[in-house]
C-alpha positions as CSV (number, residue, x, y, z in Angstrom):
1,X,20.9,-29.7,87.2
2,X,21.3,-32.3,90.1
3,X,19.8,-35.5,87.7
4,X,22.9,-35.1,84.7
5,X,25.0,-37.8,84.3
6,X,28.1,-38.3,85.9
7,X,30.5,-41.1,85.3
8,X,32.5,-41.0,88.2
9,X,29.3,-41.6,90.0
10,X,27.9,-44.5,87.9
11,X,27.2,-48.0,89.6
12,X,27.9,-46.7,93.1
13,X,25.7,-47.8,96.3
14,X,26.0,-51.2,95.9
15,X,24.4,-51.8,92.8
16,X,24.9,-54.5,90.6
17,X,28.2,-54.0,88.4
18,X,30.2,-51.9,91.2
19,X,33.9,-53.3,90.6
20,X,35.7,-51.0,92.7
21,X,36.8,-53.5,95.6
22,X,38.3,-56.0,93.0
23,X,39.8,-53.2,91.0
24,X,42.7,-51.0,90.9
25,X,43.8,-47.8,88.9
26,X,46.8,-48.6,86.9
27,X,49.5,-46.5,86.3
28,X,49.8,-44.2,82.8
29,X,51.2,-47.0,81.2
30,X,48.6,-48.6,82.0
31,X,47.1,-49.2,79.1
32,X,50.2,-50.4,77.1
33,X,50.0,-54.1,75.5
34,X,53.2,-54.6,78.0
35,X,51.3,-53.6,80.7
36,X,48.0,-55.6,79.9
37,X,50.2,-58.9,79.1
38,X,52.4,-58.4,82.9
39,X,48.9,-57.7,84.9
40,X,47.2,-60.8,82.9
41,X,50.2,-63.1,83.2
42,X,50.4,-62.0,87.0
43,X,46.7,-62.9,87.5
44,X,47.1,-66.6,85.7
45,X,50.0,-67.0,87.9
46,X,47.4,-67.3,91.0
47,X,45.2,-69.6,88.7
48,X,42.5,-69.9,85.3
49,X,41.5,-66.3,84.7
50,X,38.4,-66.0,81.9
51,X,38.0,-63.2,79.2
52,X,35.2,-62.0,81.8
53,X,37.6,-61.6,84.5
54,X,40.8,-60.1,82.5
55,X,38.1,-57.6,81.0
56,X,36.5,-56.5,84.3
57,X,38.9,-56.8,86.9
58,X,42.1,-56.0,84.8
59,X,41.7,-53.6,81.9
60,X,42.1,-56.2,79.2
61,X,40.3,-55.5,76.8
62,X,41.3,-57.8,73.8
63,X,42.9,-61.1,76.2
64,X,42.7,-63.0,73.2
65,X,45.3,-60.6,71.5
66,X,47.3,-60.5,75.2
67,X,47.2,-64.6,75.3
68,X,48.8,-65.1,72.1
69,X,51.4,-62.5,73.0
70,X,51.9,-64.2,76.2
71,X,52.1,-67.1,73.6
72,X,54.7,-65.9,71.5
73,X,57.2,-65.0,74.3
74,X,57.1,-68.8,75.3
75,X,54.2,-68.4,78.1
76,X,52.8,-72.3,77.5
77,X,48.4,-71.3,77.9
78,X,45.3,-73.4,77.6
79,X,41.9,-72.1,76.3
80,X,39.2,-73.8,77.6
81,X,35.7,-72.9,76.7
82,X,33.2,-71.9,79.6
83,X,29.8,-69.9,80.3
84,X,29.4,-66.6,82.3
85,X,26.4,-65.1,83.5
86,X,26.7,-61.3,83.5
87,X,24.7,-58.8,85.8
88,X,21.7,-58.6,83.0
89,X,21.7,-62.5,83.9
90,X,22.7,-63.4,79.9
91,X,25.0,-65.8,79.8
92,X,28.1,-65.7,77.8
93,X,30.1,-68.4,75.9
94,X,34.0,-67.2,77.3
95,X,37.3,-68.9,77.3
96,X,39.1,-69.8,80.2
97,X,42.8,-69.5,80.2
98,X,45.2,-71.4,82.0
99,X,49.3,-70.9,82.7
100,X,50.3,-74.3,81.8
101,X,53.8,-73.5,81.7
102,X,55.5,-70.1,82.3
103,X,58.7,-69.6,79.6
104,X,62.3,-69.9,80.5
């Protein structure tokens, strides 16, 4: 059957939602809170990085949880509060976090 789903195949040709040029695979540890907390504190390194962004771009599923881990290890991190628009045009109330001040 040609028309059954396949995931490796979904969003492709240029459609809305493709994320394959602003994302990479990850290793197998990829998925480790470690892992999530060194990719997000590497992307707020280069500047503000929303929930949005830490979700889509770098596997972070929870940033709240990875910000105030980030947090606890002495990472100094603003929230701000900002709006995203996704591809089904809603808009989304996100926050917006920002490396004030990376620990000693």
């Amino acid at each position: 059957m040609s028309d059954s789903f396949d995931p490796t195949k979904e969003n492709t040709g240029g459609q809305p939602g493709v994320f394959s040029a602003t994302t990479t695979k990850h290793d197998t540890d990829g998925n480790s809170t470690s892992a999530q907390c060194a990719r997000l504190l590497a992307r707020l390194r280069q500047g503000p990085c929303t929930t949005f962004e830490a979700m889509r771009q770098l596997d972070v599923y929870h940033c709240p949880a990875r910000v105030l881990q980030l947090r606890k290890r002495g990472h100094h991190i603003d929230t701000v509060w900002t709006r995203v628009v996704t591809e089904a045009n809603v808009a989304h109330r996100v926050g917006k976090y920002i490396l004030v001040k990376e620990a000693v």
